[in-house]
N, C-alpha and C positions, 0 to 999 in steps of 0.2 A: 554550420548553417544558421541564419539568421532565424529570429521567432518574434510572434507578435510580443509579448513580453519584454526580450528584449527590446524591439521599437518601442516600446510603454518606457524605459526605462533610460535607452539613449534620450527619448523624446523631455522626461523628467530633471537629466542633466544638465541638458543644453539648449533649451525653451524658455521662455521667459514665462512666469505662473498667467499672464493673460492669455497668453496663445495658449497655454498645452491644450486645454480640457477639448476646446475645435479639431485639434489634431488627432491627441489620442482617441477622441470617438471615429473621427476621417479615418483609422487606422487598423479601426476594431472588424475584422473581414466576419463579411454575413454568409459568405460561399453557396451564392446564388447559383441556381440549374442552369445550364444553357439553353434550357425551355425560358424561364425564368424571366430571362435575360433578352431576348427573343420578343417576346410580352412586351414587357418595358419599352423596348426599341421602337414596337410598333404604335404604341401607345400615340393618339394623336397630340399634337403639340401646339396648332397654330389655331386659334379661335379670331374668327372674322361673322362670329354669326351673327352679330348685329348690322349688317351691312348686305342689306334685303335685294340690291339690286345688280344683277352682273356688272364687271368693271373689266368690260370688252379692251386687250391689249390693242394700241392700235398703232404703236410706234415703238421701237426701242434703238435708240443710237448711242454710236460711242465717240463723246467728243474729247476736247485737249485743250487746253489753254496754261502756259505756262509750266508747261512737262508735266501736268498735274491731267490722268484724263478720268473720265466719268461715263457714266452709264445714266441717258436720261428715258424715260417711258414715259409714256402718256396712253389716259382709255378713250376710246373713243367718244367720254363726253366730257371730257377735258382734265380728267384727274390726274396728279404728275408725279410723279419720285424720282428720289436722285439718289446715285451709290458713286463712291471713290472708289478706281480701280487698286488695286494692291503695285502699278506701276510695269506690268510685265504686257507693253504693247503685242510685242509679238503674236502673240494670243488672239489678234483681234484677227486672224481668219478665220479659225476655231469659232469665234463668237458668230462670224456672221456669215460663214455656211451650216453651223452645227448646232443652233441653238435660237438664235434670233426670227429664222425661219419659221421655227416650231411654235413660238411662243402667241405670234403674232394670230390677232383674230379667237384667242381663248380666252377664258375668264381667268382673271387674276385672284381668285377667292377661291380657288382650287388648287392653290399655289400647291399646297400640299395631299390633297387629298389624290388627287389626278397627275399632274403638270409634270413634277420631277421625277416621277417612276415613269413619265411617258417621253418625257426627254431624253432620260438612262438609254430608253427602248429606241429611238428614234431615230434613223440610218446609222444604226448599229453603234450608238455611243457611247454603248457599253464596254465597248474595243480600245477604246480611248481614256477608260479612268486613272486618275492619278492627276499629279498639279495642274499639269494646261488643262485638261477639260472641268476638274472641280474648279478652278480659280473661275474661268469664264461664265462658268454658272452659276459661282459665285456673287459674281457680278448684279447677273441681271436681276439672282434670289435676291439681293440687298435691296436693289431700287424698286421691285414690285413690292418688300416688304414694307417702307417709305413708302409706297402710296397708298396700299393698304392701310396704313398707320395716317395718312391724311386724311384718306375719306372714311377713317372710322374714330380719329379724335383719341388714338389709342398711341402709347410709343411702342416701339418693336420688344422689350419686354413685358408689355403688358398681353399684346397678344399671344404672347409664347409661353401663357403659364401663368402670368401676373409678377410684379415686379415684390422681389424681397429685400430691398434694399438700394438709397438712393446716392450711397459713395462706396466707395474700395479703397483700400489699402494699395498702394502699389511700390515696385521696387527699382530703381534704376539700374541699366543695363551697360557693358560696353562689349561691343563687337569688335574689339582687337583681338590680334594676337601677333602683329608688329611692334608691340611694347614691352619693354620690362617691366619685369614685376615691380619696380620703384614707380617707374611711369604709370603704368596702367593702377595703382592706390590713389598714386596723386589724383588721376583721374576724376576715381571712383568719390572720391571725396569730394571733388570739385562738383558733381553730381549731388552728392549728398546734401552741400550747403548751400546749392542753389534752389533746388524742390523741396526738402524734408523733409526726404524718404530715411526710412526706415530699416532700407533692408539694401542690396546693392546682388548683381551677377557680375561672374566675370566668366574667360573663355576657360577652359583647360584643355591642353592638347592640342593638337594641329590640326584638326577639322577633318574627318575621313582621311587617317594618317598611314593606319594601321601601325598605331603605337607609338609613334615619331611625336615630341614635343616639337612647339612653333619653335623653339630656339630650347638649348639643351639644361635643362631642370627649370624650364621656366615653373612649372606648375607647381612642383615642391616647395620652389622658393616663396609662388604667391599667394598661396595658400595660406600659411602661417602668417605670411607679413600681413596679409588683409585684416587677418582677425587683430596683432599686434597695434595696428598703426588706426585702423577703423574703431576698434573698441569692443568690447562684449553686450553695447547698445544699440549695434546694427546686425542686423540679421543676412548673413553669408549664403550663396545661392553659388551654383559650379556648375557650366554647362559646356562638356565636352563634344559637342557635334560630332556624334560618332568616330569619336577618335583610338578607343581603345578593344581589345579583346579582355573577356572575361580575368584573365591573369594580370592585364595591365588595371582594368577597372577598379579591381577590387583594393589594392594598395592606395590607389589614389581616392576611393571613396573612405578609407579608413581614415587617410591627412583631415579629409573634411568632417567625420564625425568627433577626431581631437578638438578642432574650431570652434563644434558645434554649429556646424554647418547647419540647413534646413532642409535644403535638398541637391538630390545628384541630378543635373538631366544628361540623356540621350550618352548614357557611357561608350555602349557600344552601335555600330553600323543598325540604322534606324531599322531594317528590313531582317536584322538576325534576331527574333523574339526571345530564341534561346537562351541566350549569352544574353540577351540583359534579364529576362529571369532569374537565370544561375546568379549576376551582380543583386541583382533585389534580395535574392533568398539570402545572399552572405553579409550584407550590411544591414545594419540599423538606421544607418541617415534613409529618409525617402527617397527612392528612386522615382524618377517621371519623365514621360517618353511619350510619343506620337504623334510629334509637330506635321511629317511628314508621311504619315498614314494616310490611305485613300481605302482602308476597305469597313466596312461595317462591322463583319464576320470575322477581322483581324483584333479589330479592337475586341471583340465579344471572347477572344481567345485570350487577349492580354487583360482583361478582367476579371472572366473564369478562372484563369489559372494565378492571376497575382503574377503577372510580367511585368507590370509596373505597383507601385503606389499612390502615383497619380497622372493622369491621363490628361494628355494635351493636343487634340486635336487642333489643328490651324482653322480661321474662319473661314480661310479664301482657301487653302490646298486640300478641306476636306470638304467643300463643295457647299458651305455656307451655315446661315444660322440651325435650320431645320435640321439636316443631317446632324450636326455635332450638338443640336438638344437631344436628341435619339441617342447618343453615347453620353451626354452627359445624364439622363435616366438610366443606362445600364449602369453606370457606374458608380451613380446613387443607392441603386440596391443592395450594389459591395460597401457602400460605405465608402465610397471613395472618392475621390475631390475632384474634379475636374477645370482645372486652371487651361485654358484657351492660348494657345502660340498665338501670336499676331503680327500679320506680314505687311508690309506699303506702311505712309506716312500716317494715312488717316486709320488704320488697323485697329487701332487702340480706341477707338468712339465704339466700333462695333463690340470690342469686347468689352466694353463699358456697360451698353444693353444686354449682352450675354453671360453675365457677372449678375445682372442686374434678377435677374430671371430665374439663377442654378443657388440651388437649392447647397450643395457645399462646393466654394469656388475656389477654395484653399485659404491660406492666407494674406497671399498679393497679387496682385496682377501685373503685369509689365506697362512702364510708364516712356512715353516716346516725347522727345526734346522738339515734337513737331506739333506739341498739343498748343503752341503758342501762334502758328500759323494759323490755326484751323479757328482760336478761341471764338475770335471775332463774327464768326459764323452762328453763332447761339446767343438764343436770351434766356438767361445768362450766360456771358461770356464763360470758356473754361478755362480751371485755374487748379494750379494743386496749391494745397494747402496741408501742411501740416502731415506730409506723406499719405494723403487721400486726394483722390480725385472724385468727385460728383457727376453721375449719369447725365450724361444730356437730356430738359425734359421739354416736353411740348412733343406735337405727333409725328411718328414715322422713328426716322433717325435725329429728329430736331432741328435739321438745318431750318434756320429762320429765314431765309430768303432766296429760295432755289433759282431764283431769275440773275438774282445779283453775282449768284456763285457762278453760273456759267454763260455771262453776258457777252463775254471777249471770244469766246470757246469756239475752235472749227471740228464742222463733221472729220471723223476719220471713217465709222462705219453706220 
């Protein structure tokens, strides 16, 4: 079985001396109560108390232009926000029987205090948790948080805690697994020398396989080539979408701590806690898991018990900022990192501010090849540099001209 010590000790081999010392404390478990924990969770997160006067909702629609849709709101004395959908239209009945109803005619400065515990409540929405209802609510959480961040001059990290930091580190990704392992380095490289990242993911396994590689030894093979042909100056990342069982896992997490890998994600079937425990408890590389989590009380379980070592709730599948600040404080108490999955084109701005705000965010966050469409949208434009990317600043979410951005756009909802 695996031991904190141990992790102190893979961490020491296969770390570069800048990273460790972030890691090994991310790693040191405080084995926090489920009381504790509980606490934490409830603990309030979104401050608007400068802003003295209700911000009566008085519209919220979902427009599209260019397969890109959005979420605009407006209060009834004309203050406005605007969110990027994560791209999953279908959703948009869900939004505007289940949600857009409710919203309409409350104050938006109760976002938290009131709103979302009364929406959960609300023709029983609670029936419906999991991606389609936390994404849609997703939604609308983003662009009320954008205008809350307008009419208080504040960005969406700032409300949430206050901002710790105004760039990330981030690591470039590829969503194959139609390639060889020759293919998919070339890739990763190609990746590497166009951003300056530092660090790189690739897939392992065949995606909810039960054990079946995308093609037969891909992962064995790409495993070692990456480290070979990338170098010992990039940092290795392996995310099996739950492709394996506990027997399968753990050989394949052992290829990636030879590498000196960083970390394992999602070994096994996202919903089996067990088996990817049992995989945490036998390795030494980090395990980290939760992209596709929907419950509070599940993460509070994967915390407690060290089911993972770092916790990844998605923005938009775990029902937005608010909710996954609430798990990124449990998990703060364990000492544990909370690196943020990110879904849709524009994903990556939100984890930007969410980065921006968590107190330990890991060491990278995921970098999307669509941060060049969006750049133009901010003053300053966005750019990476040097395998960092810069929070967007200015209020809300930053978009600098919400008119401009959805000038062409038709109503859908």
């Amino acid at each position: 079985m695996g031991s904190e010590p141990t992790r102190r000790r893979f961490l020491a081999s296969s770390i570069p001396a800048a990273s460790l010392a972030a890691c090994a404390d991310a790693l040191e478990t405080a084995n926090p109560t489920a009381a504790a924990l509980d606490a934490a969770a409830a603990a309030p997160v979104l401050d608007v108390s400068s802003l003295d006067r209700p911000l009566v909702i008085d519209s919220i629609r979902l427009l599209e232009t260019a397969g890109e849709q959005f979420i605009h709101v407006q209060s009834a004395d004309g203050a406005e926000g605007l969110s990027v959908t994560n791209g999953r239209r279908y959703l948009a009945g869900i939004l505007a029987e289940l949600i857009v109803p409710f919203f309409l005619g409350k104050d938006a400065r109760k976002l938290e205090s009131e709103l979302l515990h009364e929406l959960y409540r609300y023709r029983s929405n609670y029936k419906l948790q999991g991606l389609a209802f936390w994404s849609a609510q997703a939604w609308v959480e983003f662009a009320l948080l954008d205008m809350l961040g307008r009419a208080t001059g504040r960005s969406i990290g700032e409300m949430l805690g206050g901002t710790l930091r105004e760039e990330v580190d981030f690591y470039v990704a590829s969503g194959r697994r139609d390639s060889t392992p020759e293919e998919e380095v070339a890739y990763l490289q190609s990746l590497v020398s166009e951003t300056g990242a530092n660090a790189v993911k690739f897939r392992l396994g065949g995606r909810m396989s039960r054990n079946r590689d995308a093609s037969p030894e891909r992962s064995e093979t790409l495993i070692p080539l990456a480290r070979k042909t990338l170098g010992d100056g990039i940092d290795l990342h392996g995310d099996a979408n739950s492709s394996y069982d506990p027997a399968y896992a753990i050989p394949i997490g052992r290829l990636l701590e030879e590498v000196g890998a960083v970390y394992f994600e999602e070994p096994c079937p996202f919903d089996h806690l067990e088996d990817t425990k049992a995989v945490t408890d036998a390795l030494a590389i980090p395990v980290s898991g939760g992209e596709q989590e929907y419950s509070e009380r599940r993460f509070r379980w994967m915390i407690a018990n060290r089911g993972v070592d770092i916790v990844q709730p998605d923005l938009h599948y775990y029902g937005g900022m608010i909710r996954s600040a609430r798990v990124a404080n449990m998990a703060e108490l364990a000492r544990m990192p909370t690196t943020v999955h990110i879904s849709g084109g524009f994903g990556f701005v939100y984890m930007l501010h969410f980065a921006s705000r968590t107190k330990n965010v890991g060491r990278y966050q995921e970098y999307k090849r669509s941060v060049e469409r969006y750049s133009s949208w901010f003053d300053p434009p966005l750019r990476a540099s040097e395998g960092k990317l810069r929070v967007p600043s200015g209020p809300g979410v930053g978009i600098r001209d919400i008119g401009g951005v959805i000038r062409d756009a038709r109503r859908i909802v």
